[in-house]
C-alpha positions in Angstrom: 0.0 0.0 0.0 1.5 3.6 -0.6 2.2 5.7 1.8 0.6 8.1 0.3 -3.2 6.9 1.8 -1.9 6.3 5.1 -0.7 10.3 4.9 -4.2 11.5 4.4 -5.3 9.3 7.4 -5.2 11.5 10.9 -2.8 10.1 12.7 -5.6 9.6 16.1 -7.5 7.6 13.3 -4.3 5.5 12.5 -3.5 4.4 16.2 -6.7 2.6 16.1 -6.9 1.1 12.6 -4.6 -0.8 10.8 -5.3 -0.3 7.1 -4.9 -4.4 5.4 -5.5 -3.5 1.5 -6.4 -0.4 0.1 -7.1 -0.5 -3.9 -8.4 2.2 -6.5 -10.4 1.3 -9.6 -9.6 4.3 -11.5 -12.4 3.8 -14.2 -15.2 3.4 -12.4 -13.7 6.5 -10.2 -13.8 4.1 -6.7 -12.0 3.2 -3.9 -11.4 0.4 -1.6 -10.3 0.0 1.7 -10.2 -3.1 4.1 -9.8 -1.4 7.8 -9.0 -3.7 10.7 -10.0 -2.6 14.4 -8.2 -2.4 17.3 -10.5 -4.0 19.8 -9.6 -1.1 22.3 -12.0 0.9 20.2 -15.0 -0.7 21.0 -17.6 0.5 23.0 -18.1 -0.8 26.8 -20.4 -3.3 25.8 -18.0 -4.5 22.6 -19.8 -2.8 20.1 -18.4 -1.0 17.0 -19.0 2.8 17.2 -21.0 4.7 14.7 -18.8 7.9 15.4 -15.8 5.1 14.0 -17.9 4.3 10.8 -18.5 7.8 10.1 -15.0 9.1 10.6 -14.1 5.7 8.4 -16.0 6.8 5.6 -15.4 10.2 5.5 -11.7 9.7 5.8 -11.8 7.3 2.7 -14.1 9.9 0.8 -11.8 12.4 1.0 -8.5 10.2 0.5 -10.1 9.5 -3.0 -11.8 13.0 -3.5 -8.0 14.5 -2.8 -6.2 12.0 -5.1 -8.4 13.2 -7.7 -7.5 16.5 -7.7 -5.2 18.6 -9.4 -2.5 20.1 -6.6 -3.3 23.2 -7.2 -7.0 22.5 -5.7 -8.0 22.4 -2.1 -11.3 20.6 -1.0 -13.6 21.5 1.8 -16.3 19.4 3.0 -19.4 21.0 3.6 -21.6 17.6 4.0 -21.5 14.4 5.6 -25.0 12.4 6.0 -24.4 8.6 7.6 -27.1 6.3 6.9 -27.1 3.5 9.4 -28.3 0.1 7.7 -27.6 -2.3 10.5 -25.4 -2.7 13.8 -22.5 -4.9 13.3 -23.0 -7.7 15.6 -19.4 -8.9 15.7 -15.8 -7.1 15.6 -14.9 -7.7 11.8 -13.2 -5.7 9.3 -14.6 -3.1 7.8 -14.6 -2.5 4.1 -15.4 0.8 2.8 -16.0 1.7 -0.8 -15.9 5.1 -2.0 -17.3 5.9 -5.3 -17.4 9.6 -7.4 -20.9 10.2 -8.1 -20.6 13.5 -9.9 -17.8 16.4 -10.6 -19.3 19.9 -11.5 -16.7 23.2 -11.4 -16.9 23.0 -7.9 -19.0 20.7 -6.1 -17.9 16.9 -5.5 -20.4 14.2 -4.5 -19.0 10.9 -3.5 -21.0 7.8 -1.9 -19.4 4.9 0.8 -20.8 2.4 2.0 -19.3 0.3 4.9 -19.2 -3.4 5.0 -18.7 -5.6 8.1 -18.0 -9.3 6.7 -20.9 -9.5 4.4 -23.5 -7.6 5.6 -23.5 -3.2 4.7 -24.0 -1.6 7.7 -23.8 2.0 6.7 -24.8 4.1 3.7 -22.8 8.2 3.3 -22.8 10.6 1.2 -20.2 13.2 1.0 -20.2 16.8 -0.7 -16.9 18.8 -0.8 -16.4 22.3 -2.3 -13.0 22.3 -4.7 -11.5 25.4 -4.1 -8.1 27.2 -5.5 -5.5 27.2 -3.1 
């Protein structure tokens, strides 16, 4: 994996994830990422946070919103919306794929969805603003 992903990951983030495969499917403008937990992150009663999958997809959002850009451009997000499908029921991996939905002039939509073995447990969409730096 490049070092590169693990860069845009906030290093709080990284202490409690260990990042196993990442992949990019540049043609259908996607990313993957399989994310294993520390079990210290889960909650008293051993369940995965929600706070954790939301950070998770946001963080893989903008690690494929950013790689897309020109380095001239900055991004800003200015939405986040987590759609919870289903708790996790056990501590798994969690896959999360990130896809570009659209690209105007300045607006950016991407979707994630978060996978714990087989089952999706959470549905996001994303917005950033491109911006000049």
């Amino acid at each position: 994996m490049s070092t590169e992903v693990l860069d845009n990951i906030p290093l709080a983030l990284r202490n409690a994830i260990a990042v196993r495969e990442s992949s990019r499917d540049v043609k259908r403008n996607c990313m993957k990422m399989l994310i294993e937990l520390n079990p210290d992150v889960l909650t008293s009663h051993g369940e995965i946070p929600g706070g954790l999958i939301s950070m998770l997809t946001i963080a893989t959002a903008e690690i494929l919103a950013t790689t897309s850009l020109q380095s001239n451009k900055a991004l800003l997000v200015i939405n986040h919306n987590v759609h919870f499908l289903k708790h996790p029921e056990t501590l798994s991996d969690i896959e999360i794929e990130s896809c570009i939905l659209s690209r105007g002039e300045r607006i950016l939509s991407i979707s994630s969805y978060a996978r714990c073995g087989e089952i999706d447990v959470a549905y996001t969409l994303s917005t950033f603003v491109v911006e000049d730096r």
